[in-house]
C-alpha positions as CSV (number, residue, x, y, z in Angstrom):
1,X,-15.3,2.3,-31.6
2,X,-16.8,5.9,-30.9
3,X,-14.8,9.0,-30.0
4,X,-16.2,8.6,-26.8
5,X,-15.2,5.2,-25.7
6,X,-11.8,6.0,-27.4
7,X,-11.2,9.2,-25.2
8,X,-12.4,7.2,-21.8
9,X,-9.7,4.3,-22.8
10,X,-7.1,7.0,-23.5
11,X,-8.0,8.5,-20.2
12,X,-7.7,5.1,-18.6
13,X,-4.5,4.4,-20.1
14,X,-3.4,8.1,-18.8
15,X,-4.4,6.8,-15.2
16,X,-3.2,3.5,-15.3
17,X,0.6,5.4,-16.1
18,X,-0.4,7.9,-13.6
19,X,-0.2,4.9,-10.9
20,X,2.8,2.5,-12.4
21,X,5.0,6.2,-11.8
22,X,3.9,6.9,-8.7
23,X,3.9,3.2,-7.1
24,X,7.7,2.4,-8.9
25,X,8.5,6.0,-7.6
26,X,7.1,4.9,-3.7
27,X,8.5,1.4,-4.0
28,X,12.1,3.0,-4.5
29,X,11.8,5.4,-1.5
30,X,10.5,2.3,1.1
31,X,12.9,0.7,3.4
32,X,10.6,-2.5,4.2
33,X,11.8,-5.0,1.7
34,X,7.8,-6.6,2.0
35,X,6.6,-3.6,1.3
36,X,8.2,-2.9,-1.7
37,X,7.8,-6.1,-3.3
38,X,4.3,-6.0,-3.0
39,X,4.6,-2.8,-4.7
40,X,6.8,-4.0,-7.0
41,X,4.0,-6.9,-7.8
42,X,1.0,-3.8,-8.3
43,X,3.3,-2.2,-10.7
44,X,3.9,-5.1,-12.9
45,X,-0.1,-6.4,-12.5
46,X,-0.7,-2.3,-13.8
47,X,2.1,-2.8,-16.7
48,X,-0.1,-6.0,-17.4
49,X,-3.4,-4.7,-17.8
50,X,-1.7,-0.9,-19.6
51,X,-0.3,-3.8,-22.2
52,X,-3.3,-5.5,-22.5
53,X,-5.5,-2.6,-23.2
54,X,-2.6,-1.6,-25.9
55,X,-2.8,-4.8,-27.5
56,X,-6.9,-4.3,-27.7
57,X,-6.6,-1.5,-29.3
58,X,-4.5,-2.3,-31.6
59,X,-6.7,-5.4,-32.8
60,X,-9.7,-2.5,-33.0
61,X,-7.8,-1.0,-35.3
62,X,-7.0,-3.6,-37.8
């Protein structure tokens, strides 16, 4: 994998924790039980695909 394509997945990875922060942080503030859950669903799909990208990288570098 280039520099390049490493620094864009890093950045990625940066945004995707940008998102799962701010969305648990909103979910916790809301007082419309729906609302939150399908926050609460968003955060875990993001904690999903962060892990997922973690796990590809970590195959790259064996």
């Amino acid at each position: 994998m280039t520099q390049k394509e490493l620094l864009y997945i890093e950045d990625t990875l940066g945004h995707l924790k940008f998102l799962i922060t701010n969305i648990n942080d909103i979910s916790n503030r809301v007082s419309n039980e729906e609302l939150e859950s399908s926050l609460k669903d968003v955060e875990n799909k993001l904690k999903k695909e962060e892990k997922s990208i973690k796990k590809l990288l970590e195959i790259e570098g064996e």
